[in-house]
PLY file of the C-alpha trace (Angstrom):
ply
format ascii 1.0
element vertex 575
property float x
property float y
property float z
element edge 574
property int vertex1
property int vertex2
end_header
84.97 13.22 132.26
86.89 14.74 135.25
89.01 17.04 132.74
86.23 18.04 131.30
84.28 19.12 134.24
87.87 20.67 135.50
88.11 22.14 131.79
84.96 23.84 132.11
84.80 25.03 136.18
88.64 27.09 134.93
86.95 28.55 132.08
84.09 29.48 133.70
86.58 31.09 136.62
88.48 33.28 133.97
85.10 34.10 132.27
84.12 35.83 135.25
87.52 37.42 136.06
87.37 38.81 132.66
83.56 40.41 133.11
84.54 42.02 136.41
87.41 43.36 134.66
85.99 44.55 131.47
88.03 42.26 129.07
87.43 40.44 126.35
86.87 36.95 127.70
87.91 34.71 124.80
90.98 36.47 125.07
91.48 35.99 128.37
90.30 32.56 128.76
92.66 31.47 125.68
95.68 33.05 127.05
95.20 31.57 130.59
94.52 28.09 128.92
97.56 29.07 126.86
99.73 29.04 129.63
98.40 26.49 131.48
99.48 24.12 128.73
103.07 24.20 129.57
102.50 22.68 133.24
103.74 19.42 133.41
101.31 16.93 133.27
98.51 18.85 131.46
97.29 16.91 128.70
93.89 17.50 127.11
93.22 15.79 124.03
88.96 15.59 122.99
88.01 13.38 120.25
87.45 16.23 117.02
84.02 14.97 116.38
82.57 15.35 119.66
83.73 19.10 119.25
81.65 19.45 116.41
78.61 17.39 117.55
78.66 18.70 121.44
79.56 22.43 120.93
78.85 23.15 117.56
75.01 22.86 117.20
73.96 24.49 120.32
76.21 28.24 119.65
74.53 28.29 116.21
71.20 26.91 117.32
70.96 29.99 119.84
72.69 32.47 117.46
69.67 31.62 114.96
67.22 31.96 117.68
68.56 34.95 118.60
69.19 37.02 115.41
66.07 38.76 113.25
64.53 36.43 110.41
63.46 39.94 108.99
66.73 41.66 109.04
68.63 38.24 107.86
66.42 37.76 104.75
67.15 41.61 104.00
70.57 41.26 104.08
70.82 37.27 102.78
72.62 38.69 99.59
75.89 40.38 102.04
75.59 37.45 104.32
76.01 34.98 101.22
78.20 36.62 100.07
80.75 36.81 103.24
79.14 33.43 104.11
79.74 31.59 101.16
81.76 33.00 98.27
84.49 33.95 100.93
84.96 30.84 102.64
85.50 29.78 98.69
87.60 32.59 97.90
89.88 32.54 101.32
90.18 28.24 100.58
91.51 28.88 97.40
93.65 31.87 98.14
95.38 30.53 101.06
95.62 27.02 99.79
97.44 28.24 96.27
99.83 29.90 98.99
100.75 26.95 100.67
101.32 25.26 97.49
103.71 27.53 96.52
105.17 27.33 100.08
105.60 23.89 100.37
107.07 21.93 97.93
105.80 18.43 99.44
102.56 19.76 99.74
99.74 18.61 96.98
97.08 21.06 95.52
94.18 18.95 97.30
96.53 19.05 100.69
96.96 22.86 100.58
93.09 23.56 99.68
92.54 21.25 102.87
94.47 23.88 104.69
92.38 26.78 103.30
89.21 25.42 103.96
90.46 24.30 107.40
90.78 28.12 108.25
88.59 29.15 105.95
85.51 30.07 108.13
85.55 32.65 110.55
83.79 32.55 114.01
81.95 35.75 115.02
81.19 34.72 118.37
83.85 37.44 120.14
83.09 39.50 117.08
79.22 40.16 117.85
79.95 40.47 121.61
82.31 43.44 121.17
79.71 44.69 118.71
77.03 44.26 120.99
78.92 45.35 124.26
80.39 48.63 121.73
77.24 49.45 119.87
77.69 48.82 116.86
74.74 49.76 113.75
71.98 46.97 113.36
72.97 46.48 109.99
76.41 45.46 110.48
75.48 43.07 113.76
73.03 41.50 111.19
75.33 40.61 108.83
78.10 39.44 110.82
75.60 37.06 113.15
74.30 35.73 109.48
77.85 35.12 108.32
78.67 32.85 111.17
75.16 31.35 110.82
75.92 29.98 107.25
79.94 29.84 106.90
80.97 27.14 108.57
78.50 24.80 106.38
80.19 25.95 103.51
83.62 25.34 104.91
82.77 22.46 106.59
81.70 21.26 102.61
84.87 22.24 100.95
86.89 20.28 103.93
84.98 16.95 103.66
85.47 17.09 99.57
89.30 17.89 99.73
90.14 15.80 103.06
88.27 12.87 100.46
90.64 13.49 97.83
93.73 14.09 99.99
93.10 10.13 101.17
92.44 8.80 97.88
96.02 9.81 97.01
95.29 12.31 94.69
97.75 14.92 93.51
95.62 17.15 91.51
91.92 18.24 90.68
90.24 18.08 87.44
87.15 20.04 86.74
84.91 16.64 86.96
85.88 16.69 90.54
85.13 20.88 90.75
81.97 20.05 89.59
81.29 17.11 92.06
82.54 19.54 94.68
79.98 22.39 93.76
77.25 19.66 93.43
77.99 18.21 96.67
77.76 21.91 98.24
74.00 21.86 96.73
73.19 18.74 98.30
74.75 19.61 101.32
72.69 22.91 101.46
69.31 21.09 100.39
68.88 18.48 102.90
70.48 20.28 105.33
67.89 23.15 105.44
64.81 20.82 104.54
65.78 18.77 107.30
65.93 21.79 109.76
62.93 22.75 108.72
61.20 19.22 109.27
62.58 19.18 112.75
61.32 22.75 113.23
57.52 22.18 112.40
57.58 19.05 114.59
58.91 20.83 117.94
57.05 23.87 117.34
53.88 20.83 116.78
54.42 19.02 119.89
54.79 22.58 121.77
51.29 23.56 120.69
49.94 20.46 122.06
52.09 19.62 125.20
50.92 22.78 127.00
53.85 21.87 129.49
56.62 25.12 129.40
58.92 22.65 130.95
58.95 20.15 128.20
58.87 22.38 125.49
61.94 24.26 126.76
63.38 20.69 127.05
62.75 19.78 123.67
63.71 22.79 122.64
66.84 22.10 123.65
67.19 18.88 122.08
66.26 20.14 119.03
69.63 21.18 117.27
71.28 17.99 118.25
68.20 16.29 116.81
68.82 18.21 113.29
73.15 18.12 113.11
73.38 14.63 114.36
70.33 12.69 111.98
71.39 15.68 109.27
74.72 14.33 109.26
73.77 10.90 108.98
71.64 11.48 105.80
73.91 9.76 102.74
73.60 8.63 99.84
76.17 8.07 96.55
76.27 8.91 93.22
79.10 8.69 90.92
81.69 7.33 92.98
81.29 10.30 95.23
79.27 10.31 98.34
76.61 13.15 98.82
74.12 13.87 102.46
73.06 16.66 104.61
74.38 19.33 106.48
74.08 19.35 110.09
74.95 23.42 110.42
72.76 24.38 107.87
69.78 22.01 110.19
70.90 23.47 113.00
70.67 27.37 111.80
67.61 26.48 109.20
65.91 25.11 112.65
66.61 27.66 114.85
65.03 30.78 112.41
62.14 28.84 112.02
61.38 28.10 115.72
62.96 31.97 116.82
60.53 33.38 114.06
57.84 31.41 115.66
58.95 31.68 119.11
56.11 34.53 119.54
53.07 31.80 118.79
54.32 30.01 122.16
53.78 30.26 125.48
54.87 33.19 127.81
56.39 30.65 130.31
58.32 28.64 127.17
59.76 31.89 126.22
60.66 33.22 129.93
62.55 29.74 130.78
64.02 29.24 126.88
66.13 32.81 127.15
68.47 32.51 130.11
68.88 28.71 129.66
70.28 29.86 126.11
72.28 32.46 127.28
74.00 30.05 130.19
74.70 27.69 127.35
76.41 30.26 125.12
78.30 31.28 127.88
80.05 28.41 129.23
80.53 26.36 125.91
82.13 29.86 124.57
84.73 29.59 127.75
85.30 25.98 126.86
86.12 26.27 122.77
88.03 29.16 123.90
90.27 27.52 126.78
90.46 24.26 124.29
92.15 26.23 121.81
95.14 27.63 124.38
95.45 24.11 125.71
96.35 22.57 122.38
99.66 24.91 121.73
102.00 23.17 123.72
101.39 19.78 121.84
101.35 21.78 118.63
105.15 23.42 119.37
105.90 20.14 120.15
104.61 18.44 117.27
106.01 21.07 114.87
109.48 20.73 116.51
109.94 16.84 115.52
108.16 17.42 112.36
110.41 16.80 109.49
110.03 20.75 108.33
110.81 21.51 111.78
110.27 24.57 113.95
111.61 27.64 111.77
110.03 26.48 108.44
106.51 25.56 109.60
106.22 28.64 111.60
107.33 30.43 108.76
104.20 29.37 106.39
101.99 29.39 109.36
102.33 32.99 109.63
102.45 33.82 106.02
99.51 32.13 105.60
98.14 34.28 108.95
98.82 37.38 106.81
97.02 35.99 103.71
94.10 35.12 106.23
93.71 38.12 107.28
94.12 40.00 103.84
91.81 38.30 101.85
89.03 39.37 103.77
88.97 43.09 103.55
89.94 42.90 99.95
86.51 40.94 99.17
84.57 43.47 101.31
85.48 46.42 99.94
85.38 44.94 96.13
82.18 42.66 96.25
80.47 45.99 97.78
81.63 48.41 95.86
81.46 46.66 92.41
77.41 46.62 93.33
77.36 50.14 93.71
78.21 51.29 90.33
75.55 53.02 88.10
74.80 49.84 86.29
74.68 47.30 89.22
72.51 49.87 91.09
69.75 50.05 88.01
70.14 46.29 87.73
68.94 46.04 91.35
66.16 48.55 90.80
64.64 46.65 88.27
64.65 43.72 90.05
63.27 45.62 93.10
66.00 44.30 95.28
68.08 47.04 96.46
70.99 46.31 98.84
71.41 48.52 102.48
74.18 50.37 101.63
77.20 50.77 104.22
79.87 53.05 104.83
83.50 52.68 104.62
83.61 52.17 108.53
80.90 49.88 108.21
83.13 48.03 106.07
85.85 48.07 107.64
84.63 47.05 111.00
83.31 43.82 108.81
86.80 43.17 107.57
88.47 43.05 110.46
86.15 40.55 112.14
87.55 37.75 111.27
88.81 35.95 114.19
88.69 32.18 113.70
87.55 29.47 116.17
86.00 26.29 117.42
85.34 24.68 113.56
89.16 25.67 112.93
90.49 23.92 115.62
87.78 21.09 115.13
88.80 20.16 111.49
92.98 20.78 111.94
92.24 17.87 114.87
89.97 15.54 112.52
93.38 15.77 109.83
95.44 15.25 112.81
93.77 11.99 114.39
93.35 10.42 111.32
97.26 10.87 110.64
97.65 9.06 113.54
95.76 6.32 112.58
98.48 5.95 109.64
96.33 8.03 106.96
98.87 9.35 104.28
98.57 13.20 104.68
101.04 15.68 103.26
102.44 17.98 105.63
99.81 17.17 108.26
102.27 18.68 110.85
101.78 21.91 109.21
98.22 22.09 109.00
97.73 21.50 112.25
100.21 24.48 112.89
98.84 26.81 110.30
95.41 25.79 111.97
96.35 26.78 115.51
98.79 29.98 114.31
96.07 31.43 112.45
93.13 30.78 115.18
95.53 32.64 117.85
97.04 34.85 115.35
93.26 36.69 114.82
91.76 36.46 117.62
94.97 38.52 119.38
95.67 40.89 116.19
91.88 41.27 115.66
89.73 40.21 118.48
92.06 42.52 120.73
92.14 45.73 118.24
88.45 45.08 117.30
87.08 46.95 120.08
90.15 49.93 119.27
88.75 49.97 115.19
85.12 49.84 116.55
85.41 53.42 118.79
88.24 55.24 116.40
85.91 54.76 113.60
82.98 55.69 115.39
81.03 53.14 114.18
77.78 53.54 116.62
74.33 54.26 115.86
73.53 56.55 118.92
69.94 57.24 117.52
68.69 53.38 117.54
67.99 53.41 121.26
65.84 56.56 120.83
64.04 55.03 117.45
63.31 51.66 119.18
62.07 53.74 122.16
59.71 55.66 119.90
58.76 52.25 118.00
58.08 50.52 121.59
55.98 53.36 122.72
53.75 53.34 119.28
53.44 50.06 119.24
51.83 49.49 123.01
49.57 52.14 121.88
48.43 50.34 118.80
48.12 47.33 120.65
45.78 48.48 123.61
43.60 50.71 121.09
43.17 47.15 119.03
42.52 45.62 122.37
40.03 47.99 123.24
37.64 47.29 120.72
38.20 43.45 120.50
37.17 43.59 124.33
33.83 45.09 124.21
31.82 42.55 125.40
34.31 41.71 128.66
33.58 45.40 129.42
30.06 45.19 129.14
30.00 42.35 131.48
32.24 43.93 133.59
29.75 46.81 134.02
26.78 44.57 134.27
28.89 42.81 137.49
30.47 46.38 138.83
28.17 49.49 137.68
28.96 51.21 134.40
30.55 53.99 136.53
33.19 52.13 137.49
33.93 50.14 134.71
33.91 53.51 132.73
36.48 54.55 135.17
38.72 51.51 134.56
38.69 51.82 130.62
39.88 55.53 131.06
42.47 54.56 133.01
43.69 51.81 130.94
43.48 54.05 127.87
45.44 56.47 129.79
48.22 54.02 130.11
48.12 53.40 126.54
49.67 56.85 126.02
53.70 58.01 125.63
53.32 59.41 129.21
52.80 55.97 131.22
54.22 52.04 130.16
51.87 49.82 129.58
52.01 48.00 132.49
50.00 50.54 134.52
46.89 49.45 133.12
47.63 45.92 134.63
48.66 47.71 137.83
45.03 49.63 137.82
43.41 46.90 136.89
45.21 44.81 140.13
44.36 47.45 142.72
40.76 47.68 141.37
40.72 43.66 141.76
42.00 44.30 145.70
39.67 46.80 146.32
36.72 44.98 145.25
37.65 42.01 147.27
38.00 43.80 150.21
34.84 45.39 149.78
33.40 41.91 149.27
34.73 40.42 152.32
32.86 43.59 154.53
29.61 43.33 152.72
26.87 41.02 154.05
26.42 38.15 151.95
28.37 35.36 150.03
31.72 37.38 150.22
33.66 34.26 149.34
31.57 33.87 146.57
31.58 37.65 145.37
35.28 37.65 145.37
35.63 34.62 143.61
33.71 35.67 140.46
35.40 38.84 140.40
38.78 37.68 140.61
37.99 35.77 137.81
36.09 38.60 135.56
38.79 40.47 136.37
41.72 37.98 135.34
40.04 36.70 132.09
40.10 40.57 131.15
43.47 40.92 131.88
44.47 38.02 130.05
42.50 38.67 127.19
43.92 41.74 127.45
47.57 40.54 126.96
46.50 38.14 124.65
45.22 40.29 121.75
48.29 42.69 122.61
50.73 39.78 121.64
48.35 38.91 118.22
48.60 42.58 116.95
52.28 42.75 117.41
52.48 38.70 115.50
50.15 40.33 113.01
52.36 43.77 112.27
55.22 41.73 112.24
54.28 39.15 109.51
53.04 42.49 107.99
56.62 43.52 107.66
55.23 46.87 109.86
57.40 45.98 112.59
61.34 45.50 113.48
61.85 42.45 115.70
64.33 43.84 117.76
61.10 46.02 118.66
59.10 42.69 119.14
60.88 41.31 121.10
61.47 44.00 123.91
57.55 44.73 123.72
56.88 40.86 124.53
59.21 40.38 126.48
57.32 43.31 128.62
53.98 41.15 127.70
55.07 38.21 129.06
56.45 39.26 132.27
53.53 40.94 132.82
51.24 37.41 132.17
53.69 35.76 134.32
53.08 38.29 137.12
49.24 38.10 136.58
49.43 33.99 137.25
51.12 34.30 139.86
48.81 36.93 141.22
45.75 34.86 140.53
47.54 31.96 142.45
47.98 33.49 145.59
44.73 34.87 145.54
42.75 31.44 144.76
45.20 30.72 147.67
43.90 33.50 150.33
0 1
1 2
2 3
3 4
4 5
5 6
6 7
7 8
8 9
9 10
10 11
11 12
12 13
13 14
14 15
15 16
16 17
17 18
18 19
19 20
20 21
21 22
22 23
23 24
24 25
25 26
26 27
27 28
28 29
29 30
30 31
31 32
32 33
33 34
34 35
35 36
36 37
37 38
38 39
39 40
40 41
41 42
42 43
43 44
44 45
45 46
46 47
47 48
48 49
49 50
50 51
51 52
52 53
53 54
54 55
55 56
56 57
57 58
58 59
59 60
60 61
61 62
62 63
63 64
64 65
65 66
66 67
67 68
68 69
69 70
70 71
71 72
72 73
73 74
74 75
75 76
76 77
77 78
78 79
79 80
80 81
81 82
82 83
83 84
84 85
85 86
86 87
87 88
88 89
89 90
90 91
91 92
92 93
93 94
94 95
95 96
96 97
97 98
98 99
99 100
100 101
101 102
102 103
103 104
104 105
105 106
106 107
107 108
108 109
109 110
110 111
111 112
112 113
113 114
114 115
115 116
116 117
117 118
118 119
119 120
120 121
121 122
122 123
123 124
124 125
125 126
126 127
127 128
128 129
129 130
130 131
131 132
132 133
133 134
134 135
135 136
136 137
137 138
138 139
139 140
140 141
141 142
142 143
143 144
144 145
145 146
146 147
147 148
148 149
149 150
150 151
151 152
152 153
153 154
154 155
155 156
156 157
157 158
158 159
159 160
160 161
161 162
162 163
163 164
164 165
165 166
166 167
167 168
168 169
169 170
170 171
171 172
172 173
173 174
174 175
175 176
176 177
177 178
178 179
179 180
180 181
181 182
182 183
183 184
184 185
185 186
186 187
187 188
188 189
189 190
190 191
191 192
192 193
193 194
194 195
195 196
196 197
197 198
198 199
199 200
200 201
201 202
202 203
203 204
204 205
205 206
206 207
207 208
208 209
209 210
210 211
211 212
212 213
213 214
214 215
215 216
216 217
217 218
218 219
219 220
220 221
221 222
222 223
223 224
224 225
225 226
226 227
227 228
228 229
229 230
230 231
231 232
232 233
233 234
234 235
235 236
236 237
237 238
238 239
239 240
240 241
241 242
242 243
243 244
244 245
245 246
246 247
247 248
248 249
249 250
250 251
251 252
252 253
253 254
254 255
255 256
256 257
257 258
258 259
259 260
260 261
261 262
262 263
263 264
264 265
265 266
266 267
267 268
268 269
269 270
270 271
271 272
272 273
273 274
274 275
275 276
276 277
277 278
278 279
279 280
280 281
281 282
282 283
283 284
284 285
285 286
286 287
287 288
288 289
289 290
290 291
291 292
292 293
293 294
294 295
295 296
296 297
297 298
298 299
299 300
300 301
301 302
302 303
303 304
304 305
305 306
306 307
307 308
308 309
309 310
310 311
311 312
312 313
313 314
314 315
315 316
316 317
317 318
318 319
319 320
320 321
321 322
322 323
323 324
324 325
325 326
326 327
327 328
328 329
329 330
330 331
331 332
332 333
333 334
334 335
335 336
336 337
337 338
338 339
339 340
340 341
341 342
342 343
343 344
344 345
345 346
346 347
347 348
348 349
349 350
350 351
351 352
352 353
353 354
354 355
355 356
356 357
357 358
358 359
359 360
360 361
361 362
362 363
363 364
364 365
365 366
366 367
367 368
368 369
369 370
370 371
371 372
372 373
373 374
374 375
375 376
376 377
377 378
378 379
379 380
380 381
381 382
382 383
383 384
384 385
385 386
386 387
387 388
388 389
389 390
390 391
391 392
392 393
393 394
394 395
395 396
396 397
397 398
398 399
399 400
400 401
401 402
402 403
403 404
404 405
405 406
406 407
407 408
408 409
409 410
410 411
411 412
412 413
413 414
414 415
415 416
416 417
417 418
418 419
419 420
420 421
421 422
422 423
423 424
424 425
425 426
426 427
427 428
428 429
429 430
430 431
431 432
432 433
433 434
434 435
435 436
436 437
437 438
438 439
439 440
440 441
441 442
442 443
443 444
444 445
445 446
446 447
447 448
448 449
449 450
450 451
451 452
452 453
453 454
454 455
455 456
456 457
457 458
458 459
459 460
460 461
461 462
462 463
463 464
464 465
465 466
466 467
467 468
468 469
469 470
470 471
471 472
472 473
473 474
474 475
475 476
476 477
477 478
478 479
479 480
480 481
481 482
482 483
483 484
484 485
485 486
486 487
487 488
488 489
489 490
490 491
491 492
492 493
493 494
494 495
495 496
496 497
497 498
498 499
499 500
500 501
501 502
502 503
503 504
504 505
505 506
506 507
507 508
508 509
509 510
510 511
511 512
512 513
513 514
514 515
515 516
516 517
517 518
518 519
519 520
520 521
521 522
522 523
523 524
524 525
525 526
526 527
527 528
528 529
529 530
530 531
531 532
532 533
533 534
534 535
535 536
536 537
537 538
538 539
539 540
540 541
541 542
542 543
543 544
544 545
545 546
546 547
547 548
548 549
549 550
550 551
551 552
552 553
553 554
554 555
555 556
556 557
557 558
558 559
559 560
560 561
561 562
562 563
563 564
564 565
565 566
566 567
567 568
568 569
569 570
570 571
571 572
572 573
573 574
């Protein structure tokens, strides 16, 4: 527990070094780690399954919250695509390699090492983008490739690893077929159990009407689906089938960030930065994890009967196919679905694909860095060599694992940003578009509220003259316009509150009394007011009228402003 804690606290340390500095901090934080491996008496060794259960679920469970359910389902075909038929194609690709490499090697043994680095981990990937700018399009389909790849490679590793240890030398297409029918499976229960665990949080939030439990069991929640999802089995024909936990964990977390906007303010206002702290420092430690493991792996490597020359040898050849395969799948799978044909096709079906630019593509083909499920599976074939489990070459998988986890996120994750800004792959307009969006969409919303609120205006005259309340509705229409935000009307609507108070406290009568039942007139408008805002913007987004992207910065806006009127209301009960 102490070198954890220690593990994390350094991470952390270098993770702020590298902000101030304006560097890439997985890069930093692995190199650091790197070095820090070769002092005597460091260590660190993590059981491979508690990297996978502890670390795993919560980065995808937060990536899925975060990305657009829109935008994903638009672009589910490309994020297959790189997301499933890649991992496939980069797992048989790099595992006919080793074969060839490595004459002790088996066919099942050197798929194990393809799907082992099959899976790329666009964690430092969508940060550049983000940080750089890069297009909508291309952040969605790189944040919905890491979403959905390391199910599928996490698949192919459990089928081969199961017919590595039952001593086989060879597949035969029975066993293809068991593997693609396993894949099925996996993908079934693993989504319909995500979604099961979805509807019940999001059930129990709509009843608990405590923010601080349902960000608590919102966190829970993708532990809940990889863990239980996991534990689903059952077999059939000798082989043995269950659930994926990644695919519960990501199916989970688009169902409850697509519903997210049905919540409470406060859920949503306490959910965010809790999310964003986790990312953070379980980012630093995958990252530092990886540097600390090279000195054992040199070591390993060295008294490995291949030794030192030979295994580093196919580890980087193997690098270089890594790396390869990717852009070469890109640039064909796209292109081959832009010919004449394929395009008619695709009109006919009604379905027709965003279409990218040779930057575009290019920036997605060099994004392949690979990480924590990498170094997570290479340690599973490791420990259970240790335990005496006959495994071919197991020194060089491990190796090829680690080479090829370092070897892109230094070649790639460092030139990334370089590619990125040469290629001038920015979409300078989206700020001003969203701006535009933002600013129709607060207009919509208040003109909707308007009318909705007729009656709370009418008593609102009845309690304040029609004169006045005339006044206020100009105003707040006013505010509905491009040349004020929205959150002037709340601001009129606050001052008129004060000023009626402090009338009431000079006026003879029941001024205690006055103010009260003004204070709360004047609240339930204001919350009605925010209320209906946040139902037209659910309502134009289920339409399809509405990017989320959008949504989200407009509620965001709506629910700081709620959270400002509580607290206002408070302190006035208060006074």
């Amino acid at each position: 527990m102490e070198e954890i804690l220690l593990l994390l606290v350094g991470a952390l340390a270098v993770t702020v070094v590298a902000r101030k500095l304006g560097l890439p901090a997985p890069l930093l934080v692995t190199a650091v780690a790197l070095g820090v491996s070769f002092i005597p008496g460091v260590d660190f060794e993590i059981d491979p399954e508690s990297i996978l259960t502890i670390v795993l679920p919560p980065l995808l469970f937060s990536a899925a919250l975060d990305i657009s359910f829109q935008d994903f389902a638009n672009s589910l075909r490309q994020i297959r695509r790189l997301g499933i038929m890649l991992v496939i194609l980069t797992a048989i690709v790099v595992g006919g390699v080793a074969n060839i490499l490595v004459p002790d090697l088996t066919l099942p043994a050197a798929l194990l090492i393809g799907a082992i680095v099959a899976p790329p981990d666009a964690v430092s990937a969508t940060a550049i983008g983000k940080k750089l700018g890069l297009p909508r399009r291309v952040m969605t389909v790189l944040s919905g490739e890491s979403l959905i790849n390391d199910a599928a490679a996490l698949t192919l590793f459990k089928l081969f690893l199961v017919t590595v240890l039952a001593g086989a030398s060879n597949f035969d297409q029975g066993l293809i077929g068991q593997g693609l029918l396993l894949l099925l499976v996996n993908i079934v229960i693993g989504v319909g159990f995500g979604l099961l665990v979805a509807f019940v949080v999001q059930f129990i939030r709509e009843r608990v009407n405590d923010s601080l439990i349902e960000t608590v069991i919102g966190l829970l929640a993708p532990f809940v689906a990889y863990i239980f999802a996991e534990q689903i089995h059952f077999e059939l024909g000798g082989l043995e089938y269950g659930g994926s936990g990644v695919l519960a964990v990501v199916a989970a977390g688009l169902s409850l960030g697509y519903n997210a906007p049905k919540g409470s303010y406060t859920m949503r206002l306490q959910e965010q930065p809790i999310w964003a702290s986790v990312d953070v420092l379980l980012e630093a430690f995958v990252f530092a994890l990886i540097g600390l493991q090279f000195k054992k792996v040199i070591e390993d490597a060295i008294a490995s009967p291949h030794g030192l020359g030979f295994s580093l040898g196919v580890a980087f050849i193997l690098l270089a196919v890594t790396i390869l395969v990717r852009p070469a799948y890109v640039f064909f799978s796209y292109y081959r679905r832009r010919t004449p044909r394929a395009i008619r096709r695709q009109q006919r079906r009604g379905r027709i694909e965003q279409q990218m630019s040779w930057q575009d593509l290019t920036v997605i083909s060099w994004t392949g860095m690979r990480g924590v499920v990498t170094l997570a599976s290479a340690a599973t074939v490791t420990g259970l060599a240790a335990q005496g489990a006959d495994i071919p070459a197991q020194d060089i998988i491990f190796l090829t694992a680690f080479v090829v986890t370092i070897g892109t996120l230094l070649i790639q994750g460092v030139t990334l940003p370089f590619v990125i800004r040469w290629l001038k792959v920015t979409d300078p307009d989206q700020a001003k578009r969203d701006a535009a969006a933002e600013r129709d969409l607060i207009t919509k919303t208040y003109q909707v509220a308007m009318e909705e609120m007729k009656p709370q205006w009418e008593q609102l005259a009845e309690k304040i003259g029609k004169e006045k309340a005339q006044k206020f509705l100009e105003r707040i229409q006013f505010a509905a316009t491009a040349q004020f935000q929205a959150q002037q009307a709340d601001e009129e609507l606050e001052e008129a509150a004060s000023q009626e108070e402090a009338a009431a406290r000079t006026s003879q009568g029941p001024s205690a009394q006055q103010r009260k039942e003004f204070g709360k007139l004047m609240n339930d408008m204001r919350r009605k007011l925010n209320d209906v805002r946040r139902e037209v913007i659910i309502r134009e987004r289920d339409a399809g009228n509405l990017d989320e992207e959008v949504m989200r910065t407009v509620l965001m806006e709506l629910d700081t402003e709620a959270f400002a009127m509580d607290k206002s209301w408070q302190n006035r009960m208060r006074s």
